[in-house]
Every structure is written in structure tokens, then in C-alpha cells.
C-alpha positions in Angstrom: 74.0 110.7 107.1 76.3 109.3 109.8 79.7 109.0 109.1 82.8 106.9 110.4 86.5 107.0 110.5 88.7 104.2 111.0 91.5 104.7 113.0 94.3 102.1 113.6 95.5 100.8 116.5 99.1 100.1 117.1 99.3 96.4 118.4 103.2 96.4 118.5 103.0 95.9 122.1 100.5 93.3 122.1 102.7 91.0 119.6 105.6 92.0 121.2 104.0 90.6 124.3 102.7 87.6 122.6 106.1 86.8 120.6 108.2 86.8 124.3 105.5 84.2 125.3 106.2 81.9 122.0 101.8 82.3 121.6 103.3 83.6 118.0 106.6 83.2 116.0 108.7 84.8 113.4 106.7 83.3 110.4 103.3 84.5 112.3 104.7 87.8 112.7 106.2 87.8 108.7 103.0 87.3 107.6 101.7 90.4 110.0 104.0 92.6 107.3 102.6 90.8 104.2 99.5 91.6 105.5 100.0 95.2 106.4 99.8 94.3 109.9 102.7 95.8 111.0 105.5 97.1 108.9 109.4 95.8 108.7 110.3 98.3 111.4 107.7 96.7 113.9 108.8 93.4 112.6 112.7 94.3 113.8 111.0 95.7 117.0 109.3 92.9 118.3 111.4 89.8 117.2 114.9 91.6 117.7 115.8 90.8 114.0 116.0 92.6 110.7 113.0 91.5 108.5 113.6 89.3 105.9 110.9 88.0 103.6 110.8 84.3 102.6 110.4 82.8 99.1 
């Protein structure tokens, strides 16, 4: 039987990269979180402010 494991891949640097550009803003990247894209701490690490989520 073959197997497979899944292993992430940090993209921090890629939406860091794409946030500085404007291809993606804060909502984009608080929807990253919701998603379980990236966590709060990412979040704080590529936008330069403390995650906050929106009602």
C-alpha cells in the first residue's frame, strides 16, 4: 500500500512579499487566519499589526 504524508509549507514569506506589493491586503490576509492559513503571529509578521478579527 503506498502511503503519503502531508507536510506544510510555510508561505509567510510569499504573502509577506505579496502584501508589500498591495497584490493582497489586510482583510485577504485576516481571512488567511480564519482559514488556518497562517496564524495571528504570521498575521502581525507580515502586515506589521497586531491581529484583530472583524465582526
Amino acid at each position: 500500500m503506498i502511503s503519503f504524508t502531508f507536510t506544510p509549507i510555510d508561505l509567510t514569506s510569499l504573502y509577506k512579499e505579496q502584501y508589500s506589493l498591495g497584490w493582497i491586503d489586510k482583510a485577504t490576509l485576516r481571512s488567511y487566519v480564519t482559514y488556518g492559513f497562517i496564524t495571528k503571529d504570521q498575521f502581525q509578521e507580515i502586515s506589521g499589526d497586531s491581529y484583530e478579527a472583524q465582526a
